[in-house]
C-alpha positions as CSV (number, residue, x, y, z in Angstrom):
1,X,-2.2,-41.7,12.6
2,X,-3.1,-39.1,9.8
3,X,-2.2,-36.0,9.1
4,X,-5.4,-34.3,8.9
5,X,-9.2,-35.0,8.9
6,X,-10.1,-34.4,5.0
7,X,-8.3,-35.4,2.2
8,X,-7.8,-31.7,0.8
9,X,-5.9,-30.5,3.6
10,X,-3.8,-34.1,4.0
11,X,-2.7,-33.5,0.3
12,X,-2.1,-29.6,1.6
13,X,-0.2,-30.9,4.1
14,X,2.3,-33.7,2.0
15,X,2.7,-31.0,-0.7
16,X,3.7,-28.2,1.5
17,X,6.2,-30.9,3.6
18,X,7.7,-31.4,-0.1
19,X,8.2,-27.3,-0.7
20,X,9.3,-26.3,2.7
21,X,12.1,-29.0,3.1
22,X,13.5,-28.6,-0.3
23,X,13.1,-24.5,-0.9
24,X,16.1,-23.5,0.2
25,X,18.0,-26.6,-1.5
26,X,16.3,-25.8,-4.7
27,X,17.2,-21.7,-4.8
28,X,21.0,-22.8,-4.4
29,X,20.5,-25.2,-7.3
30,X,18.2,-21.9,-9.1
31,X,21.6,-20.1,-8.4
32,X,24.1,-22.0,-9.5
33,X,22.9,-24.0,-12.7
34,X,21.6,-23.2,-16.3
35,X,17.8,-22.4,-15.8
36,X,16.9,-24.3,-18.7
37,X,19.0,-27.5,-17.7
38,X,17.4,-27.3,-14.6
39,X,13.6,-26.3,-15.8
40,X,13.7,-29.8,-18.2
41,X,15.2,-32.0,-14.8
42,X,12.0,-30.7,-12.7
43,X,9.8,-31.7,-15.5
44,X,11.5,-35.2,-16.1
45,X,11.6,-35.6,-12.4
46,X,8.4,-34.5,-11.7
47,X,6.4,-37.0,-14.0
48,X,8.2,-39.8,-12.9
49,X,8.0,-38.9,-9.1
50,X,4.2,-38.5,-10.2
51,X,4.2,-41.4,-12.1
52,X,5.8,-43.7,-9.1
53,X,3.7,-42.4,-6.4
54,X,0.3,-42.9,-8.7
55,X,1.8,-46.5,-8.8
56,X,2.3,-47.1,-5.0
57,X,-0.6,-45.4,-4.2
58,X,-2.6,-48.2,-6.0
59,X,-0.2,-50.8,-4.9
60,X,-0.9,-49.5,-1.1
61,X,-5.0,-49.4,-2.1
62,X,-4.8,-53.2,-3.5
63,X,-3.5,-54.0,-0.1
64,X,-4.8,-51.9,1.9
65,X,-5.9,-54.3,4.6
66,X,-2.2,-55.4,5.1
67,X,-0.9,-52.2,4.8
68,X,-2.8,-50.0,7.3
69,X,-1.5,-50.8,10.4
70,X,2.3,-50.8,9.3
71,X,4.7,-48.2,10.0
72,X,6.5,-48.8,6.6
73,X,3.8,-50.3,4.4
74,X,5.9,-49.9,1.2
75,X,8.6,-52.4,2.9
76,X,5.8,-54.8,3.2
77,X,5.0,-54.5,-0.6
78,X,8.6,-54.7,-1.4
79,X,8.3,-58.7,0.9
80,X,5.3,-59.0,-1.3
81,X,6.9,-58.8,-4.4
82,X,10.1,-61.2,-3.7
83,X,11.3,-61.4,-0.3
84,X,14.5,-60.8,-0.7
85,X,14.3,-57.8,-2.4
86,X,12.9,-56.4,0.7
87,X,16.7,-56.7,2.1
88,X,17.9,-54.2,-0.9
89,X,14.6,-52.1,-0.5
90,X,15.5,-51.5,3.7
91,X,18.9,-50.6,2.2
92,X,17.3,-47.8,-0.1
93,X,15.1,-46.5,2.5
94,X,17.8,-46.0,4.8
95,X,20.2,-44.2,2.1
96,X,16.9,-42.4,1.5
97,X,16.6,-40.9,5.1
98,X,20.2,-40.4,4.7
99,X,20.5,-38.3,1.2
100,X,17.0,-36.5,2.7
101,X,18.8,-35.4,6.3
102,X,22.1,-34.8,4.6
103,X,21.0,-31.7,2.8
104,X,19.0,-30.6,5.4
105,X,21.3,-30.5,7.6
106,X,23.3,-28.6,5.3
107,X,21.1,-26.4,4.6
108,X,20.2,-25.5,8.0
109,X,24.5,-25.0,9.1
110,X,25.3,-22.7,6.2
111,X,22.8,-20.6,7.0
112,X,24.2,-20.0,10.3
113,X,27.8,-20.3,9.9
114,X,30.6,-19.8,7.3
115,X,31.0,-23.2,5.5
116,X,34.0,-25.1,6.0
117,X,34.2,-23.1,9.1
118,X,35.1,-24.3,12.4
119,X,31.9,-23.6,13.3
120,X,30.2,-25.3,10.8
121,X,31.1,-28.3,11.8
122,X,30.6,-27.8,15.6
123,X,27.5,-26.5,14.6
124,X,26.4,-29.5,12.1
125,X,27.9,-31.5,14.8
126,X,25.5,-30.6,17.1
127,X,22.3,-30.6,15.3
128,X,23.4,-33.7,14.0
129,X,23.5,-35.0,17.4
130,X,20.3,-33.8,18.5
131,X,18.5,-35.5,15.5
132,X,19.9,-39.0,17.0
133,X,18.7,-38.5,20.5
134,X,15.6,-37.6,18.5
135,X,15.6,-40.2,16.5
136,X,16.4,-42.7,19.1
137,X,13.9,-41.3,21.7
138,X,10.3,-40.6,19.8
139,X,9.2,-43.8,18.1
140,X,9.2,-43.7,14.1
141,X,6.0,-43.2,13.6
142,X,5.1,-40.5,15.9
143,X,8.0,-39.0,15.0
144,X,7.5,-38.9,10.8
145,X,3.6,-37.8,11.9
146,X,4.7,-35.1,13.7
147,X,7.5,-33.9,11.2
148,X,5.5,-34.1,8.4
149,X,2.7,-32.6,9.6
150,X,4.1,-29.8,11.3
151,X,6.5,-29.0,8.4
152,X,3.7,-29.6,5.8
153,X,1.3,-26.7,6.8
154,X,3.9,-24.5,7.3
155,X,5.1,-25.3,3.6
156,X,1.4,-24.9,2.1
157,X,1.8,-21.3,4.5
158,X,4.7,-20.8,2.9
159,X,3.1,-21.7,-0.6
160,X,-0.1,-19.3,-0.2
161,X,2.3,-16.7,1.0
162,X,4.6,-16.8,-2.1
163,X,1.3,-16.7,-4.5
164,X,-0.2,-13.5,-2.9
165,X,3.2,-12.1,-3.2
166,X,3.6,-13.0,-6.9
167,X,-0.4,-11.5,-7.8
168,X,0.6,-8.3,-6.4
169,X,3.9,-8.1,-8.0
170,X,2.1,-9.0,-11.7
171,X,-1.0,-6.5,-10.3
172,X,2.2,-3.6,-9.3
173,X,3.4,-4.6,-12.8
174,X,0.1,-3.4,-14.5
């Protein structure tokens, strides 16, 4: 499975997933913290999410042959490395689907219904529920292809959007 037929637009893709699930996570964060506290985290986060991912992505090349059929290839690296590490790796995937549906989730109830509210949590609730029958029903892989994909171009959408609308506010500006 890939997400698209070039490299260009499967990098388009991953980097749009990344902006669309996180936007609206990220302008409550804008909103409620120090801009400069929060301008010197995305740096420091950013070069080492880029740093790490430069690093798996050569780990996944070097092994490529291994790795290409698996639906979790980094979990086969992790084996690689010392088995039982891979035990405490699972364990970090799973809290990493976990702190990534969490917010999402969140994000998606309060910006239907009151938080806190009765129903909020009826609401989160229910979308919560229909993410397990999801979950339990589409097989991983197809699942994460679809997901990503999907949310990916509508992020880099999303990204073209917000440029043309900051080049005619600096072009209104002049």
């Amino acid at each position: 499975m890939k997400a698209s037929t070039n490299w260009f637009m499967a990098g388009a893709s991953y980097g749009g997933f990344c902006l669309l699930w996180f936007a609206g996570f990220m302008a409550q964060l804008g909103s409620e913290n120090d801009m400069k506290e929060l301008m010197i985290g995305q740096a420091m986060s950013g070069t080492f999410n880029i740093t790490a991912c430069v690093i798996l992505g050569f780990a996944l090349l070097g092994n490529i042959a291994n790795v290409a059929a698996l639906q979790i290839p980094n979990l086969y690296l992790a084996t690689k490395i010392w088995p039982p590490i891979s035990y405490g790796f699972a364990l970090i995937i799973f809290a990493a689907i976990y702190t990534t549906a969490c917010p999402l989730l969140w994000t998606a109830s309060s910006r239907f219904t009151a938080e806190g509210s009765p129903s909020f949590k009826i609401f989160t609730a229910a979308l919560a529920a229909v993410g397990c029958v999801v979950a339990l029903t589409i097989p991983f892989n197809i699942l994460l292809n679809y997901i990503y994909v999907i949310n990916g171009y509508g992020g880099f959408l999303l990204l073209i959007l917000m440029f043309i609308k900051d080049m005619r506010l600096r072009f209104a500006a002049k």
